[in-house]
C-alpha positions in Angstrom: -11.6 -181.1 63.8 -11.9 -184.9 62.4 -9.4 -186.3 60.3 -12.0 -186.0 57.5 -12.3 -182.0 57.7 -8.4 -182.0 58.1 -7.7 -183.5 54.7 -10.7 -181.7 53.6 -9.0 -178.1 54.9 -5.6 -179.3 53.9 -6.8 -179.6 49.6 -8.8 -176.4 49.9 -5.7 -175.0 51.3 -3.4 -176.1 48.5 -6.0 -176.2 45.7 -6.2 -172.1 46.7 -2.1 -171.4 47.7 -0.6 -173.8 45.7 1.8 -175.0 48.4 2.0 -175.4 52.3 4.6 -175.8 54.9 3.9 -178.4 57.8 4.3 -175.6 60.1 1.5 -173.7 58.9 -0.7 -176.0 58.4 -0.2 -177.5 61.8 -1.6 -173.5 63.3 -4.4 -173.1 60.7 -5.4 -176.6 61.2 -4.7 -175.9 65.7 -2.8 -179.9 65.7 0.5 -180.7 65.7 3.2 -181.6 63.0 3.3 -184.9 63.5 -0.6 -184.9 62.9 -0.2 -182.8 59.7 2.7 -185.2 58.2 0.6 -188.1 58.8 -2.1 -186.7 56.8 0.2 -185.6 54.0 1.2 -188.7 53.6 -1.9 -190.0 53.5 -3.1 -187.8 51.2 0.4 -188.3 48.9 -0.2 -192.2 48.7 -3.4 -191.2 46.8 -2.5 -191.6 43.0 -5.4 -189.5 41.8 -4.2 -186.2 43.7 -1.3 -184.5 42.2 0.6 -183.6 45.6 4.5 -183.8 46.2 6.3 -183.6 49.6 9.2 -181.5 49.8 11.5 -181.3 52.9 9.1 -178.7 55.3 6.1 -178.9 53.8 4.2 -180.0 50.2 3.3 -179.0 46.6 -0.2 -179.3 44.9 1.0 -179.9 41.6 3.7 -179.4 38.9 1.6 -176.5 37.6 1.9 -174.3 40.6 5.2 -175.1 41.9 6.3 -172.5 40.6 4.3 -170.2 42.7 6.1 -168.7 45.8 6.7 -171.2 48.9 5.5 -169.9 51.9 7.8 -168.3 54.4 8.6 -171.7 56.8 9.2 -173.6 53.3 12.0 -171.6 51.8 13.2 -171.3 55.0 14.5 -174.6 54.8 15.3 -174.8 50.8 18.7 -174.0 49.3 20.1 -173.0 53.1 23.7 -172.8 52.0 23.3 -171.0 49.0 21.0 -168.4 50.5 23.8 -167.5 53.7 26.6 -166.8 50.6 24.0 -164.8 49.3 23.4 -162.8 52.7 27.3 -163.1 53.5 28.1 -160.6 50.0 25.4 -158.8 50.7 26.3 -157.6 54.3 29.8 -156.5 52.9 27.9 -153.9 51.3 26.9 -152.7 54.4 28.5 -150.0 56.2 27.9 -149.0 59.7 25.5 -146.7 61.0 23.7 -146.9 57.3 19.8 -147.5 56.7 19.1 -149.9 55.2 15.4 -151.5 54.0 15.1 -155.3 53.8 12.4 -156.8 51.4 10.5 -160.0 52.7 11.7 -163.5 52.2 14.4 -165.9 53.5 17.3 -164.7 52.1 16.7 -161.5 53.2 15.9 -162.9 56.8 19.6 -164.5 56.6 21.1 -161.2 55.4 19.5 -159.8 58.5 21.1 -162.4 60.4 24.7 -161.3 58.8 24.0 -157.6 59.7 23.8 -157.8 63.2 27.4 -157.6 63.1 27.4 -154.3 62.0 27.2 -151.3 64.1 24.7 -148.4 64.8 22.7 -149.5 61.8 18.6 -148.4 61.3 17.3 -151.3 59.6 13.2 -151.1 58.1 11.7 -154.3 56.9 8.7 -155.3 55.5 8.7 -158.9 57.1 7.2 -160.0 60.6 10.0 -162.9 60.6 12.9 -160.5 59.7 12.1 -157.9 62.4 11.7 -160.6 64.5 15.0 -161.8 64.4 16.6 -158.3 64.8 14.8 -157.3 67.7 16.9 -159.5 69.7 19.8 -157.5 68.7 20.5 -154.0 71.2 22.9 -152.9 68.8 20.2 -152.7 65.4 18.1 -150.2 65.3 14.6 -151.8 63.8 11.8 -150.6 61.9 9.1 -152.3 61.1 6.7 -151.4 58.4 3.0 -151.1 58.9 0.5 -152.6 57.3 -1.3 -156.0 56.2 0.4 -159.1 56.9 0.1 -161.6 53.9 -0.6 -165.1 56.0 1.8 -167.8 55.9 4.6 -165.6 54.2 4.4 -162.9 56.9 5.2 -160.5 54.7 4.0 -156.9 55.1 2.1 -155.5 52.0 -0.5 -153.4 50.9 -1.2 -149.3 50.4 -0.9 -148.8 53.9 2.7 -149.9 54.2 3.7 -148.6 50.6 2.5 -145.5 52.3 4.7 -146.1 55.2 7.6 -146.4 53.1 7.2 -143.2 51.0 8.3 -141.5 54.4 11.7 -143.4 54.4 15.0 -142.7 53.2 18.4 -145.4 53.0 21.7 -145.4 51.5 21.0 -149.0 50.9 18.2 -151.6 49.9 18.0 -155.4 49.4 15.0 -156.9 47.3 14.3 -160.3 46.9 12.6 -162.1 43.6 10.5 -164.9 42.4 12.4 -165.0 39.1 14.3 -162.5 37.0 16.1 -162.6 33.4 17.6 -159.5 31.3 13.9 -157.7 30.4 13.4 -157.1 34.3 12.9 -158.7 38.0 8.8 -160.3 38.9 7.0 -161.4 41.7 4.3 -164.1 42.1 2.0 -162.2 43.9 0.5 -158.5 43.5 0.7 -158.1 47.2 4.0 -157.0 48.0 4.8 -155.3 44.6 4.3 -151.5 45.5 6.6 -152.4 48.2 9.1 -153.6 46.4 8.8 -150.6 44.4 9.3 -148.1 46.7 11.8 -149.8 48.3 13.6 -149.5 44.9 12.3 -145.3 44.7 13.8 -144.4 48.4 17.0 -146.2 48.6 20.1 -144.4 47.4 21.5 -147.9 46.1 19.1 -151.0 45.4 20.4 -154.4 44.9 18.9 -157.6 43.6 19.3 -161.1 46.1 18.8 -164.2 43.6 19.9 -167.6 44.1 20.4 -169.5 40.7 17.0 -171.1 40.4 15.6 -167.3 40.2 17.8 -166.9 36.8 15.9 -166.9 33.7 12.3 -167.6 35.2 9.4 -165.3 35.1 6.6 -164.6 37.4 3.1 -163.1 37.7 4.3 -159.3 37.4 6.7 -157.5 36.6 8.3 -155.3 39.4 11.3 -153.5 37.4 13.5 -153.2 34.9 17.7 -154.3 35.7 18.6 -150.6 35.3 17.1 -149.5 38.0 18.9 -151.6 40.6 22.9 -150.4 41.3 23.7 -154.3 41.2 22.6 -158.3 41.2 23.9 -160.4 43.9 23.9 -164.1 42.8 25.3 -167.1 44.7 26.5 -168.9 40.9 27.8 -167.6 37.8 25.8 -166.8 35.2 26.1 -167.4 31.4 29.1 -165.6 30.0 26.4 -163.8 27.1 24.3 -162.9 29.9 27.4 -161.4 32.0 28.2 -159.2 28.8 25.2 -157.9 28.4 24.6 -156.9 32.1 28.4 -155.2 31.8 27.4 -153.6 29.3 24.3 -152.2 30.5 26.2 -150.9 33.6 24.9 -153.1 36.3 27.3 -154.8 38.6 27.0 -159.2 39.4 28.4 -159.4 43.1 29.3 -162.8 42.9 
């Protein structure tokens, strides 16, 4: 592939995902990173093409970046507060427990915080996250069948919701696009039924959000606040907003 059809496969790409990291583009495109920052940047000096870098990867425009990142891009975004995240999280982790791990980064560095437990079954819906815990003797893992959504590695689908139906856990961890006080949404319609019957078969489901998630919607709706046992957030949120989840009987792990 010429430089030409690389910049050509590069657009089409974020015309149609709305965002890329270097890292996958560098395997769809079969060259290396260096190759793909180049021609970022070439394509970034071009005023008429409304594309911004960002630290892993690049956007398409303002209007889609809000859409979800791919997998290797929120990897590397908001690090810090994502491992505080994971950190309160784990606590409410017991050994031996099951416990069912949405997709995403922050639910790949809670899985990085539970290998400390012990004699724990842990079922994910994420390539990257079972992954991770396979190198770990001590955690049992369980991986979800079904189709893999490219670049986030997500697992999604009827054949995995299917999978799922046949699983029970004391706890469950889902991760979000956006959320505010009407409910919790995802960008895409792929991993929804997931996310929903990780919700149905977990004794006790609980909401990961950093603080850009607070008070942003998505593409659809996934489920209402009531229906999760509590929302762990890395900053605190407005005091009306606190009051309201109080008094609604959901718990802010904080």
């Amino acid at each position: 592939m010429d430089k030409s059809e690389r910049l050509a496969k590069i657009l089409e790409i974020l015309r149609t995902e709305g965002n890329a990291s270097t890292k996958y583009l560098a395997n769809v495109l079969q060259t290396s990173e260096a190759t793909v920052r180049r021609d970022l940047a070439e394509l970034s000096s071009e005023n008429n093409l409304p594309i911004e870098r960002v630290h892993g990867g690049v956007i398409y425009s303002l209007e889609k970046a809000g859409s979800e990142p791919m997998f290797d891009l929120k990897l590397s975004q908001r690090v810090e507060e994502k491992k505080k995240i994971a950190k309160l999280a784990a606590n409410l982790v017991e050994d031996r427990d099951t416990v069912i791990l949405d997709s995403g980064s922050t639910c790949f560095y809670l899985a990085k915080e539970l290998v400390r437990r012990r004699g724990l079954k842990v079922v994910t819906v994420d390539v990257k996250i079972a992954g991770e815990l396979a190198k770990y003797p001590n955690i049992q893992t369980i991986i979800i069948g079904g189709e893999i959504r490219p670049g986030y590695f997500s697992v999604g689908g009827e054949m995995a919701v299917r999978y799922l139906d046949e699983v029970r856990a004391e706890k469950g961890f889902i991760a979000t696009d956006g959320w505010d006080l009407s409910g919790t949404y995802n960008s895409s319609t792929f991993e929804v039924g997931v996310k929903k019957m990780i919700i149905k078969n977990s004794i006790k489901t609980f909401l990961i959000a950093d603080y850009t998630k607070y008070d942003r919607v998505a593409f659809v709706k996934v489920a209402d606040l009531e229906q999760f046992e509590g929302i762990i957030v890395d900053s605190p949120l407005p005091e009306e907003v606190l009051d309201e989840l109080s008094g609604r009987n959901i718990k802010v792990f904080l």
